[in-house]
Steps between C-alpha positions, in 0.01 A plus 500: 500500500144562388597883592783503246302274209156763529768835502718269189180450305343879545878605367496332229175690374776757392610267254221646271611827499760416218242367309302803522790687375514268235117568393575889484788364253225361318304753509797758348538229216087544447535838470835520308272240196219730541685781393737303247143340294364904541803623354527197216112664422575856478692510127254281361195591639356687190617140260339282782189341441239540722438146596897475532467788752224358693745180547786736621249713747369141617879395564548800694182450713648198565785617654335722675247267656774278623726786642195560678471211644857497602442784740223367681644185535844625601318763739252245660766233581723789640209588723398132566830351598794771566309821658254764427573792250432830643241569222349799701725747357434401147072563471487282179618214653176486676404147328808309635342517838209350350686196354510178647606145393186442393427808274872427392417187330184640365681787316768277397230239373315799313815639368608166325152491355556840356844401406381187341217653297745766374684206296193368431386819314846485359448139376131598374678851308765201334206263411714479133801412655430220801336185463186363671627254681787757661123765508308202654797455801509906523122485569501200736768618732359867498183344630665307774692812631126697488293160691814516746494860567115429514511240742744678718324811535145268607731321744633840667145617487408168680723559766430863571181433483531223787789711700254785506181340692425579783564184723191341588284629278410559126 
């Protein structure tokens, strides 16, 4: 019985290989608005203001952080809980090797910082057309995603620190 519940759970680790599909569906849809805001540019680009275009490269920066993020997150959990990619054949996949659950969540935590002061330079380029108190909230929860990210990245130092002395001795 214990047999068949260990071999039922393990199974059902394939479960997340739909959802993995799914995240490569999100990451077409990325790229598809990447190219859709590029092309929306293109015929106005020499009317556009400048600020307007910073705004629009921001946007796309954006999307580009975050499809980012979806392929480390979608290769990491393949690696951590289906099986391991053969990355040997591809020689720029080099850094997947190198990512664990622990790095995960610190690139994730650094890319919502990025992501988060990207709208905040947004906000600060629209200073006309938001009000302080919305500004004040922008600036508050930006600054709790950065002291998170902080605090996570001492903690995993913390712990690599400890998990990396020698026993016994300092």
């Amino acid at each position: 019985m214990e047999h068949a519940l260990e071999k039922g759970m393990l199974a059902a680790r394939w479960l997340l290989a739909p959802i993995y599909v799914g995240l490569t569906l999100m990451l077409l849809a990325l790229a598809i608005k990447f190219y859709q805001e590029l092309f929306h540019l293109l015929p106005q680009i020499l009317e556009i203001r400048e600020m307007d275009l910073i705004l629009v490269a921001l946007s796309l920066i954006d999307i580009v952080l975050i499809a980012g993020l979806i392929v480390m997150v979608m290769y990491s959990s393949y690696e951590t809980f289906i099986g391991k990619l053969n990355v040997s054949e591809h020689k720029r996949m080099v850094w997947l090797d190198k990512l664990d659950a622990g790095s995960l969540k610190l690139k994730v935590a650094a890319a919502i910082v990025a992501i988060s002061s990207i709208h905040l330079l947004k906000a600060f380029m629209n200073l006309d057309s938001i009000s302080n108190d919305k500004l004040l909230w922008y600036v508050i929860i930006h600054l709790t995603f950065v002291v998170s990210a902080l605090l996570m990245g001492i903690m995993d130092y913390i712990a690599n620190k400890d998990s990396k002395t020698p026993s016994g001795g300092l």
